[in-house]
C-alpha positions in Angstrom: -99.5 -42.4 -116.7 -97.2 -44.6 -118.7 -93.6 -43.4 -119.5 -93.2 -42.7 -123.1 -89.8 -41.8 -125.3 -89.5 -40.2 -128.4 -86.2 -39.0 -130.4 -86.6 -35.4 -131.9 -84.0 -35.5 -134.5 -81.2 -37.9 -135.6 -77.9 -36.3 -135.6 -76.0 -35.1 -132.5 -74.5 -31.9 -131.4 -71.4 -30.5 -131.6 -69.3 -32.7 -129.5 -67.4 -29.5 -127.2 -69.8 -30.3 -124.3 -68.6 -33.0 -121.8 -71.1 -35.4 -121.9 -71.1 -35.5 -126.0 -69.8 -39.3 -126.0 -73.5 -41.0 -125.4 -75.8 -42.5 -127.5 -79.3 -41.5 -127.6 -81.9 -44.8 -126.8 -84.5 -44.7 -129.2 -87.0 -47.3 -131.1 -85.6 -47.8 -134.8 -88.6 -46.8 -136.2 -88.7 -43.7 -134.6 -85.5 -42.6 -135.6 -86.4 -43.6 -139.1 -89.1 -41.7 -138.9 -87.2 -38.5 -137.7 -84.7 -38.6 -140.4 -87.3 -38.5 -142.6 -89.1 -35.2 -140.7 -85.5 -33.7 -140.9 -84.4 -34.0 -144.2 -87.7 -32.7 -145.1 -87.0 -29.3 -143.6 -90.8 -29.4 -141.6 -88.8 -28.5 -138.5 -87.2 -25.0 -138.7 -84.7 -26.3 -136.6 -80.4 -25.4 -136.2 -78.7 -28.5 -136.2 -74.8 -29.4 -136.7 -73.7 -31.6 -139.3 -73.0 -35.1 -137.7 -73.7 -38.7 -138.4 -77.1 -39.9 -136.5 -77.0 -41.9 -133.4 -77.2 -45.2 -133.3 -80.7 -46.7 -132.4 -81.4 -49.1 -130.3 -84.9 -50.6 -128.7 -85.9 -48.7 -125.6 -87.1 -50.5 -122.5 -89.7 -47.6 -122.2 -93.2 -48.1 -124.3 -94.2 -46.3 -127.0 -97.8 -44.8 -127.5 -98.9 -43.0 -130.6 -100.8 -40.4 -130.3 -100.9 -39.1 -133.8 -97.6 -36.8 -133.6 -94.3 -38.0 -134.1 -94.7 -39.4 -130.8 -94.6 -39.0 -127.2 -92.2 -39.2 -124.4 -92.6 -39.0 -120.5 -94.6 -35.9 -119.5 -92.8 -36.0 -116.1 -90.1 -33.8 -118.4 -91.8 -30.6 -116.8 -90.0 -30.4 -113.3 -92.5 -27.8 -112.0 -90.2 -26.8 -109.3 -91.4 -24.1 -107.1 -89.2 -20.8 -107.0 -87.3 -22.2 -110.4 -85.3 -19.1 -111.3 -85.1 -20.7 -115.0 -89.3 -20.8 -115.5 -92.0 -18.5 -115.7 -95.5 -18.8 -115.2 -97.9 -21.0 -112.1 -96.2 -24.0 -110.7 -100.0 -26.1 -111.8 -100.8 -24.3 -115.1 -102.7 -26.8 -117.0 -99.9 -26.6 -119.6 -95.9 -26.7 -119.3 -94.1 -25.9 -122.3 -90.0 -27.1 -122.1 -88.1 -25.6 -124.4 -84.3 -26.8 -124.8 -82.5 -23.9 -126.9 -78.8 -22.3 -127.5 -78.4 -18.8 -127.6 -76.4 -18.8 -130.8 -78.9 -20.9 -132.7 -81.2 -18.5 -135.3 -84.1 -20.4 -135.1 -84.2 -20.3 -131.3 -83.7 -16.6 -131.8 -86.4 -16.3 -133.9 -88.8 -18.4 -131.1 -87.4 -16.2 -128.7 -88.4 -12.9 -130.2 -91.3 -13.7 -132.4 -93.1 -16.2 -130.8 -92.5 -16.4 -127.1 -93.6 -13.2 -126.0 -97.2 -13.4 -127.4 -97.1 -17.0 -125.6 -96.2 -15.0 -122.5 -99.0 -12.7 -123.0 -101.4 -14.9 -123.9 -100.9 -17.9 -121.6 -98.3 -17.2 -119.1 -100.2 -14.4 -117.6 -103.3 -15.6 -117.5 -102.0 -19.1 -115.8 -102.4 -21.5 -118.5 -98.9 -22.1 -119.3 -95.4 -22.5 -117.8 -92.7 -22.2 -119.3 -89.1 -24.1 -118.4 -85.8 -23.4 -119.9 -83.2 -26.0 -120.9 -79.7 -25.2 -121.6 -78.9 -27.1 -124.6 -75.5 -25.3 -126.0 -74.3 -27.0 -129.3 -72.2 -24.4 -130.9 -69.2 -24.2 -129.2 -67.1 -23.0 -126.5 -69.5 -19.6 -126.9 -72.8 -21.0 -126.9 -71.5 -22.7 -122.9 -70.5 -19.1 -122.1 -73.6 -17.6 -122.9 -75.7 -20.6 -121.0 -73.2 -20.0 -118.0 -73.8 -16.1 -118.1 -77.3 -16.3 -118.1 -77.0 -18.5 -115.0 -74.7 -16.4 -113.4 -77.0 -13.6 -113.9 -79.7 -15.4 -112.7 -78.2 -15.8 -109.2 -78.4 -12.1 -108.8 -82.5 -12.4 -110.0 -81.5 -11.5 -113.6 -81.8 -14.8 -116.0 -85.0 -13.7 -118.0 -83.5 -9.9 -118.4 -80.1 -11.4 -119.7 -81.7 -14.3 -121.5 -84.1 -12.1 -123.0 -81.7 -9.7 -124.0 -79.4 -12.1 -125.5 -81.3 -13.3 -127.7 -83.2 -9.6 -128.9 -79.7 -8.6 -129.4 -79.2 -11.8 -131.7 -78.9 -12.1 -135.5 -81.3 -13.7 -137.6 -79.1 -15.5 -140.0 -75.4 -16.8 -138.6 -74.7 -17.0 -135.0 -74.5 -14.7 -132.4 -71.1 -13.9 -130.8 -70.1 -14.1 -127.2 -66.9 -13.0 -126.1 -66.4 -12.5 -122.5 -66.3 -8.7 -123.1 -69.8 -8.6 -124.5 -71.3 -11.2 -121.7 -70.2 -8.4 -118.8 -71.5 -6.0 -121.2 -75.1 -7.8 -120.9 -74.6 -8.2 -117.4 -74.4 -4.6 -116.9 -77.2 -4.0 -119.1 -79.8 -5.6 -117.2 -78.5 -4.4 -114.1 -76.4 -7.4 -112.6 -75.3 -5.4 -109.1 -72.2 -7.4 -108.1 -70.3 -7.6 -111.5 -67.5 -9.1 -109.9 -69.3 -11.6 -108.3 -71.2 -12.1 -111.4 -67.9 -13.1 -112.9 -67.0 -15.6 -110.3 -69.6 -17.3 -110.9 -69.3 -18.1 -114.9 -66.1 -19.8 -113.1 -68.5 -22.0 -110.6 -68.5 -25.5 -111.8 -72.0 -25.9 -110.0 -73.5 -24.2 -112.8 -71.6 -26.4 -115.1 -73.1 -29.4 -113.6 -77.0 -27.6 -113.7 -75.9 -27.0 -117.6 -74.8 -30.4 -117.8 -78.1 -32.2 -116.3 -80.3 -30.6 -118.8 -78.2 -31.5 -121.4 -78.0 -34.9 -120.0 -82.0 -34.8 -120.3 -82.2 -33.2 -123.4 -79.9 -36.6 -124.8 -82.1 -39.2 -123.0 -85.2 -37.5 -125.0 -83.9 -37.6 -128.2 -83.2 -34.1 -128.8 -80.6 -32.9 -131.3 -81.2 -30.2 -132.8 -82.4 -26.8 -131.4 -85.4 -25.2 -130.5 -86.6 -28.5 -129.8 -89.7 -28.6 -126.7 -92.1 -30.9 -124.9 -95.4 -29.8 -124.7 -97.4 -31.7 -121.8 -95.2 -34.5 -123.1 -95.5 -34.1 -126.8 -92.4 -33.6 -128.8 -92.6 -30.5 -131.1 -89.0 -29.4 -133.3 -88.1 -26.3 -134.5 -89.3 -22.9 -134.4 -92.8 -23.4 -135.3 -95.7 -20.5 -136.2 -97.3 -19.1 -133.2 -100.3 -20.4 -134.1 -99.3 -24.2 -134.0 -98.3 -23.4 -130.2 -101.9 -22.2 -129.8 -103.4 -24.9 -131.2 -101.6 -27.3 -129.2 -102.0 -25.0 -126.1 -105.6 -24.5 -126.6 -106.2 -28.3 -127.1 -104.4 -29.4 -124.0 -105.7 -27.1 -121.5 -108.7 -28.5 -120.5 -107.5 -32.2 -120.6 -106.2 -32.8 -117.3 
């Protein structure tokens, strides 16, 4: 299978996170083409204001495939015993989803559409599921991606990631104080709280934080909910029944 590159959006997030100084490599006409699919609104995604990124010709060949494009579908790590994905390590289909808990339209994936994606497809093995941390809002949006890890060390990340975001406005951002990230961790039942908060502290998570975000760049992606889908680029919090079309279409082609 050849590898494949595609940018998602064309303007940058917030630049709090440490590795916010690169420039995303991407074929001119493809970033062209994703200013246009932005400005249009087609994508339902959250995005900070910012100038695009430069483009520049990729040493990576493009294919079309009638989307917007593609991009290497070695993005789904399909790591056994991944505490931050959910469903068979070979389902047919793996759906990577790079999201910020404060972002609306991630919220509204979260809670409207992921759960009948769950039901549907997760538990009857036809698709996985893998979270990216992809925090572009601020100082709080990296709190919240470090909570959810820390909570995930006791065997908690989908309660406290789930929770997060069902707890979530719809319009605005959500708020995370260190207060209310305890609070959450207590909610789900987090046993060792004060080991819980040792670990927001551990830069190991940082750095697991900091490698999808790293990924998430060399794709393209800049805004959120933005996902690969068997290496297919889809933006923003699209209906449910786009995902099933896709789903349904891809799961007997391997």
């Amino acid at each position: 299978m050849s590898e494949q590159q595609q940018d998602f959006t064309a303007s940058k997030p917030d630049q709090r996170i440490p590795v916010s100084r690169w420039l995303v490599p991407a074929l001119v006409v493809v970033a062209l083409v994703a200013l246009v699919f932005v400005s249009t609104g087609r994508g339902g995604g959250e995005k900070p204001v910012a100038a695009p990124p430069s483009a520049s010709q990729s040493s990576a060949p493009a294919v079309d495939d009638g989307t917007t494009g593609n991009i290497d579908v070695s993005v789904g790590r399909r790591k056994a015993g991944d505490p931050y994905a959910m469903g068979k390590v070979d389902a047919p289909v793996v759906l990577v989803e790079f999201a910020d808990y404060r972002c609306p339209y991630c919220v509204k994936f979260a809670t409207d559409t992921k759960p009948e994606l769950i039901r549907r497809y997760v538990d009857t093995g036809v698709l996985r599921i893998e979270w990216r941390d992809y925090p572009m809002f601020g100082e709080e949006s990296e709190y919240a991606a470090l909570a959810a890890r820390a909570a995930g060390r006791q065997g908690k990340f989908w309660p406290y990631h789930e929770l997060a975001f069902a707890e979530a406005p719809r319009q605005g951002r959500a708020s995370f104080p260190r207060e209310r990230l305890v609070e959450i961790a207590k909610r789900v039942g987090v046993a060792d709280l004060k080991r819980f908060e040792a670990d927001l502290a551990d830069p190991k998570i940082a750095e697991e934080i900091k490698a999808d975000i790293d990924e998430g760049r060399r794709l393209g992606v800049s805004g959120t909910p933005a996902f690969v889908l068997n290496g297919r680029p889809m933006v923003g919090a699209r209906p449910l029944e786009e995902f099933v079309a896709a789903i349904e279409r891809l799961k007997n082609q391997r």
